[in-house]
Structure formats: structure tokens, C-alpha cells
C-alpha positions in Angstrom: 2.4 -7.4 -21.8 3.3 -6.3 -25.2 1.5 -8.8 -27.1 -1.4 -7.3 -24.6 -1.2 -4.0 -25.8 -1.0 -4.6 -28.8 -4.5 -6.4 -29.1 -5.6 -3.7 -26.5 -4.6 -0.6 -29.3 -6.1 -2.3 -32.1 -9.7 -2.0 -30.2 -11.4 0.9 -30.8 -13.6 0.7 -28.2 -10.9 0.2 -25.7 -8.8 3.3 -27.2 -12.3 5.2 -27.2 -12.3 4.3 -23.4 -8.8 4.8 -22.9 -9.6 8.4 -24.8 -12.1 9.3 -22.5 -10.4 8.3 -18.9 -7.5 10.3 -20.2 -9.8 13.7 -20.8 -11.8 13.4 -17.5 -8.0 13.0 -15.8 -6.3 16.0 -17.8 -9.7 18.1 -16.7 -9.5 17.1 -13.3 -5.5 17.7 -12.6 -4.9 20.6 -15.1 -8.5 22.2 -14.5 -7.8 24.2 -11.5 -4.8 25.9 -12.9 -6.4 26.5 -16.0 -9.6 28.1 -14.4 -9.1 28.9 -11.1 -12.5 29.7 -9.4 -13.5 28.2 -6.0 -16.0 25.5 -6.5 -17.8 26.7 -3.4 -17.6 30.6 -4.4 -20.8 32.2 -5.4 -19.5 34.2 -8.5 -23.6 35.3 -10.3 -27.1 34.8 -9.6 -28.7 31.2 -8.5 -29.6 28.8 -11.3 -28.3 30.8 -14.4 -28.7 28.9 -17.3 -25.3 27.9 -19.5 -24.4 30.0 -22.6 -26.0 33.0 -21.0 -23.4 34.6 -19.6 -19.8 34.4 -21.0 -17.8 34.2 -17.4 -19.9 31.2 -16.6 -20.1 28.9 -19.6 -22.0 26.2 -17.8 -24.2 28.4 -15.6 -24.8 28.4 -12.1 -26.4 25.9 -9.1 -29.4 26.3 -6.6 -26.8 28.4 -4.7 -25.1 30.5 -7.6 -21.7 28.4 -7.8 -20.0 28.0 -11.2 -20.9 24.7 -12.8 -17.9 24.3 -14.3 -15.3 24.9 -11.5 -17.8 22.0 -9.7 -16.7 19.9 -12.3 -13.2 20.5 -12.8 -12.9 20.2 -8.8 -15.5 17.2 -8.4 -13.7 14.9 -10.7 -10.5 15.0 -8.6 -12.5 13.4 -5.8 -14.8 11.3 -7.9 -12.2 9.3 -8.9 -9.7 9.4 -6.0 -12.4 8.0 -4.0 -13.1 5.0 -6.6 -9.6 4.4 -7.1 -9.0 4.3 -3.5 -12.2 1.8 -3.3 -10.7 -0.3 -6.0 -7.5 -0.4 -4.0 -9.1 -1.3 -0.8 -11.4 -4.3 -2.8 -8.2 -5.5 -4.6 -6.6 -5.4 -1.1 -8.6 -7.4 1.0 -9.8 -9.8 -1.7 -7.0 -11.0 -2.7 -5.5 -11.7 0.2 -8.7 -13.5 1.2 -9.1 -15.5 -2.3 -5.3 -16.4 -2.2 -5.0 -17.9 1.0 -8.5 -19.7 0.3 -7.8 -21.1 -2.6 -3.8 -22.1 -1.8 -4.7 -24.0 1.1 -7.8 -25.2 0.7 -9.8 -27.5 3.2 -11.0 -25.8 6.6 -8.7 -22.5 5.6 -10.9 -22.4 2.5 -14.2 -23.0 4.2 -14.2 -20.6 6.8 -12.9 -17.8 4.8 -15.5 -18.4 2.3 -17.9 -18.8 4.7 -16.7 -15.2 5.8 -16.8 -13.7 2.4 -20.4 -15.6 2.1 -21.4 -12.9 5.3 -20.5 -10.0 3.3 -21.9 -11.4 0.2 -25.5 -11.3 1.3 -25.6 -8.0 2.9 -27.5 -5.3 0.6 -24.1 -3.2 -0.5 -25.4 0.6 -0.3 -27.2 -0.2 2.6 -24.3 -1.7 4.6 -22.3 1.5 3.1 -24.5 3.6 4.7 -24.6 2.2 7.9 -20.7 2.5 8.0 -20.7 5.8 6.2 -23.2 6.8 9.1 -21.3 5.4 12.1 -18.1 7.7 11.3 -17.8 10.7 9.8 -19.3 11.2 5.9 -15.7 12.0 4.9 -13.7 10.9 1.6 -11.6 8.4 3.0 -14.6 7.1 5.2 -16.5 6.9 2.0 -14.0 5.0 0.4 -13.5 2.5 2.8 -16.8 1.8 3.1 -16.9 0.9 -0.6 -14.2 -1.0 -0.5 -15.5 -2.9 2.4 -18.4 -4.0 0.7 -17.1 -4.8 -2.2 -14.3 -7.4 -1.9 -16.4 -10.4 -2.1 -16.5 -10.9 -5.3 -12.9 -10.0 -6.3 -12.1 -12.9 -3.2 -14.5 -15.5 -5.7 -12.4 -14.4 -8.5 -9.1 -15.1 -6.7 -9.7 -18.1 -4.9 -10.7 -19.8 -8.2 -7.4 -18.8 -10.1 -5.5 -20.5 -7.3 -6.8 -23.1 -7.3 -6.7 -23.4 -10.8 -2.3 -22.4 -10.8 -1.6 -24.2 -7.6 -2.0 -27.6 -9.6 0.1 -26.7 -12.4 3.8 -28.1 -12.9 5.9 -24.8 -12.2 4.5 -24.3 -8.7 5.1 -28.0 -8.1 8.9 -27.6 -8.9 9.0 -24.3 -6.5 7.7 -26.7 -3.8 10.1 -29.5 -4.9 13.1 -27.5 -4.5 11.6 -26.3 -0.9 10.1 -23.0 -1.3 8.2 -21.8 1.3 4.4 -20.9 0.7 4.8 -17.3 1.1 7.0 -17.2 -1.8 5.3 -19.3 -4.0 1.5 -17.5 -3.3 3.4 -14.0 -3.3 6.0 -14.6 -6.0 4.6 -17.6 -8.0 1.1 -18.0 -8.4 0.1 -14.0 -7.8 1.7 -12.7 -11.0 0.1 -15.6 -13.1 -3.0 -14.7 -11.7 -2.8 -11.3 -12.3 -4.8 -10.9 -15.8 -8.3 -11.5 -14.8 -7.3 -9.4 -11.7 -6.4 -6.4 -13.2 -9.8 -6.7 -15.5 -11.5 -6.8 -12.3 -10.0 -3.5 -10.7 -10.7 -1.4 -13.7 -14.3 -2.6 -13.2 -14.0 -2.1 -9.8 -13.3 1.6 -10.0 -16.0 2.1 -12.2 -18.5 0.7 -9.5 -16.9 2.4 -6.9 -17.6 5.9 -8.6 -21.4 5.1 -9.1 -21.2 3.7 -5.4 -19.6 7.7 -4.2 -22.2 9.1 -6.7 -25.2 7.2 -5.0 -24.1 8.0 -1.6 -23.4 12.2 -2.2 -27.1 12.0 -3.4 -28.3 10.7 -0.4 -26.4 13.4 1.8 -23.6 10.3 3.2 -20.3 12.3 1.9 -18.5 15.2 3.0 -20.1 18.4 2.3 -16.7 20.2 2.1 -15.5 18.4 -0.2 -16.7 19.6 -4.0 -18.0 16.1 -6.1 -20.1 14.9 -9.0 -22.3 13.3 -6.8 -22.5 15.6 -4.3 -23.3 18.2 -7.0 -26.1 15.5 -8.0 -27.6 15.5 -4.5 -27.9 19.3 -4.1 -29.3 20.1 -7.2 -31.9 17.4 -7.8 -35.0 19.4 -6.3 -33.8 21.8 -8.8 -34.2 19.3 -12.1 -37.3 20.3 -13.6 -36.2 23.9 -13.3 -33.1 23.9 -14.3 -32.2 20.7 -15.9 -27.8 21.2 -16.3 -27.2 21.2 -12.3 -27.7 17.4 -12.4 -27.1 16.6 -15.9 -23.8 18.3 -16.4 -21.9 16.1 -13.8 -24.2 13.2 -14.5 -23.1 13.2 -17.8 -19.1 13.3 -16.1 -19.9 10.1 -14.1 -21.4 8.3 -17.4 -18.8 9.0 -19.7 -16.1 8.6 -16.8 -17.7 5.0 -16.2 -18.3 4.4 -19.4 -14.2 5.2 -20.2 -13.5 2.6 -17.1 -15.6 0.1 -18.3 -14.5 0.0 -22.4 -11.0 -0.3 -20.9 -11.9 -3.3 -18.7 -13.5 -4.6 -21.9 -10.2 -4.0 -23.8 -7.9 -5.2 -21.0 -10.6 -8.4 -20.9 -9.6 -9.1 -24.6 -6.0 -8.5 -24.6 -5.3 -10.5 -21.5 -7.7 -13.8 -22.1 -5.9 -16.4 -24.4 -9.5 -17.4 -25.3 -10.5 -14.3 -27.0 -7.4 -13.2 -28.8 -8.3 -15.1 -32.0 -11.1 -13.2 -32.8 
């Protein structure tokens, strides 16, 4: 993990990333008490442009609510709900991936055959059937993401057991009779971790584009202030008044945009492969 960092910090576009993800979190968890207005209060007049007015820097919605206190309260459930998503994927594919690729043979088949099922379905579209069935809240929203999102975190897993269950070390944990729990769980899991924990930065970047696509369709909690949901109210208004989308499109771009640079720089630090260049 040192040696990792230390290839990580001598990126700059991972410490750029890494720069960014720690500004969108600062704003979203010291926000409120720094500016304290009610997302949902209407504090001046509909679609007030930013600059014009010096109590509302960013200007106003379709509905007169203050840009900025969107913001500052959207991002805290932007990206709770992808890293709950990310959780949820990490959860249920690698348990799926791991028992696939330890055992192999008809275990390995009809998982993957079950991952296959989930793999073909169109992924917003199976969201928003399961969005749609229960409630459009946050934790409904996130486990719908998560849901359809495993699969390909279950690929990634199943191949790096396969790959480590081979290798001499797990061999000798089997020779001196330890059980298969212990070696999938103790053994082989934390030597897989690397590519893994590239794939849940990515994850959560997908997951917040995922949230983001489904507030503009109307499929997330309207009591609940977020970017995307700020997207979806305001996009009749984007030829008129152009900052009610951009301003928290712009927060999901640079917030993905921090995820993925640090999944770029964790991709580097971690793969043996690359740390020559």
C-alpha cells in the first residue's frame, strides 16, 4: 500500500482527481453550516439569473429556490446514493465471482449463467422498472443501481480466482487443512483486492450518472434535494435560463470526472504491469 501511494501521489492526474473528490465532499458536508438556506425555500423571484443579486450568487430555479443551497444539499445525496450503489455492486459481485471462480465446474456455470440473465437486460430500463415497483426513494434508488450493476464486478472476480486459486500459497493453506471459507475470505480475497478496488471507484462514478439519469426522468424522490433531480426540473427551462441545468451538471461532471482520474491513478499504482512507466 505504500509503494501504491506513492506511484498514486506522483500522478497528477490522479491528485487532480483526488483534488476535486475532496472539494465536491468539503462542499457537500461543510455547505449546510456554512450557508444555511433550505434547498426547497423560495428565498426571490423564479429564474433569476446568477451575479444579479448578491444574496443569491447562483440565481434562482423555475420555482425561485437558491441554486446554490441545491447544490450544496444535492451533492450529499448524489454521492451517498452512488456510494451506496458501489457498495451494493461490490457486495453482491463478489460474493458471486468468488464462489464461481473458487469452485468452479456446475457452481461456476450456473452462477454465470445467472450473472449472464442480468447481463443482457438494458440497465436503466431494468432500474426503472424496480425504481417504479417501490417507492422512488434514495435507498430504493440505490439498490436498484446496485442491482443492475454487479455483473460485471462478478466477471472481474471470478477471473482473479481463478487466476490465485492455482497459485502455491493457497495450495499450502489447503495442505495444512484449511477450510474453504478461510482460504476464499482470508486468502485469496485480499490478493484480489487491487483490480477490485479500481473497480469500485469506477463504480461510484457510474452509479452517480445512473441517480442523475433517473431524477431526470422523474424515478427519485422528490423530497429529497439532488443534482439530478435539479436536472430534471429545470430542463424545460434550458433555453431560457441556461445555469438551472448547467450549474449541477457541471457538479456531476467534475464529480465523475474526480472518481474516474482516481480509478485511473489507483489503476496505475496497484497493476505490477504499469508501474515501470
Amino acid at each position: 500500500m505504500v509503494e501504491a501511494w506513492g506511484i498514486f501521489r506522483r500522478s497528477p492526474s490522479a491528485m487532480l482527481g483526488l483534488a476535486l473528490l475532496a472539494v465536491v465532499i468539503l462542499m457537500t458536508f461543510a455547505g449546510p453550516f456554512l450557508y444555511g438556506v433550505d434547498p426547497f425555500e423560495i428565498v426571490w423571484a423564479p429564474l433569476t439569473p446568477p451575479g444579479q443579486e448578491a444574496a443569491i450568487p447562483l440565481g434562482t430555479d423555475n420555482l425561485g429556490r437558491d441554486i446554490l443551497a441545491g447544490l450544496i444539499e444535492g451533492g450529499s445525496a448524489t454521492l451517498a446514493v452512488g456510494f451506496a450503489a458501489a457498495l451494493i455492486t461490490m457486495l453482491i459481485g463478489v460474493m458471486v465471482g468468488a464462489y464461481a471462480g473458487f469452485y468452479g465446474g456446475v457452481v461456476d456455470d450456473v452462477l454465470m449463467r445467472f450473472t449472464e440473465f442480468f447481463q443482457v437486460l438494458p440497465p436503466l430500463l431494468f432500474a426503472m422498472v424496480v425504481v417504479t415497483l417501490f417507492q422512488p426513494t434514495l435507498v430504493n434508488v440505490a439498490l436498484a443501481i446496485g442491482i443492475v450493476s454487479w455483473p460485471q464486478t462478478a466477471r472481474l472476480t471470478r477471473s482473479e480466482f481463478r487466476r490465485i486459486r492455482t497459485l502455491e500459497y493457497v495450495s499450502a493453506m489447503r495442505a495444512i487443512g484449511a477450510g474453504d471459507s478461510n482460504i476464499i475470505w482470508r486468502v485469496i480475497l485480499p490478493n484480489a483486492l487491487p483490480p477490485l478496488i479500481v473497480s469500485a471507484t469506477l463504480t461510484i462514478g457510474m452509479a452517480i450518472l445512473f441517480e442523475a439519469g433517473l431524477s431526470f426522468l422523474g424515478l427519485s424522490d422528490p423530497n429529497v434535494m439532488s443534482w439530478g433531480l435539479m436536472i430534471g426540473s429545470g430542463r424545460e427551462y434550458l433555453l431560457d435560463a441556461w445555469w438551472v441545468v448547467t450549474l449541477p451538471g457541471a457538479m456531476i461532471f467534475l464529480t465523475v470526472l474526480g472518481v474516474s482520474l482516481v480509478g485511473d491513478g489507483l489503476n496505475d499504482a496497484f497493476n505490477p504491469r504499469l508501474r515501470e512507466r
